[in-house]
N, C-alpha and C positions, 0 to 999 in steps of 0.2 A: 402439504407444503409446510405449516406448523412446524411436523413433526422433524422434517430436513431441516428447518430452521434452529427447533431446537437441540437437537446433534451438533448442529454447528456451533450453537453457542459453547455447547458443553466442549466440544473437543479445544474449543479456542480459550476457556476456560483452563483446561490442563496443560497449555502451551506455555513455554519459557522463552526470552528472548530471539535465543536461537533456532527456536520451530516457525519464531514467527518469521525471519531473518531468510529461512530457506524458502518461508512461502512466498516473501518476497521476492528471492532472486528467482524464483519458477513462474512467477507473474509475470516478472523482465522477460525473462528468455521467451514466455509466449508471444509478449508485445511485440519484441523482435521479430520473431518466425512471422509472424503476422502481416507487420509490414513489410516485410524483405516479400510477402505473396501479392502485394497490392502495385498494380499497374503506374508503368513508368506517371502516364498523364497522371496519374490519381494520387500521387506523393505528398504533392503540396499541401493537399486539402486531407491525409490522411494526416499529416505531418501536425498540420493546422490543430484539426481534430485532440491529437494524441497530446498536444501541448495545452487546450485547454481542460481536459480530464484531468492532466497531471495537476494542474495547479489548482482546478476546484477540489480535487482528494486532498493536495497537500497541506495547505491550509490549514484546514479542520484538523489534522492529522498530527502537524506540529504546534499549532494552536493549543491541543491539547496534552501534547509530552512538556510544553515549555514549564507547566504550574507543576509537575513531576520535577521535573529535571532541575525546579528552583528547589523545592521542597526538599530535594538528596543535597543539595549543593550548601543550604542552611546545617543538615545535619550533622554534616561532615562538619561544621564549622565551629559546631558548637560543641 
């Protein structure tokens, strides 16, 4: 398992915006397929679900581009 983990690192190491960009929109479109498979009853609590994953990933996620994204936006300035 290590050794998958660190493949992954590596490959996400030589990734640029746009590889990351795609891996996102292929994580959407799973998310999607996924729930378009989950039963009429079972929506709400998938629904439920999928919207507290979203926002405990996002967080962290934009948490951490926002000291990026100030850091570009000084440099440009200066």
């Amino acid at each position: 398992m290590k050794k998958l983990f660190s493949a992954a690192d590596a490959c996400i190491a030589e990734m640029n915006w746009k590889d990351m960009a795609l891996v996102k929109f292929c994580l959407c479109s799973m998310g999607m397929l996924l729930g378009l498979a989950v039963p009429k009853k079972g929506r709400k609590w998938a629904a439920l679900g999928a919207s507290i994953l979203f926002v405990t990933t996002y967080l962290p996620l934009i948490l951490k581009f926002l000291p990026a994204l100030s850091r570009a936006m000084k440099g440009r300035e200066e």
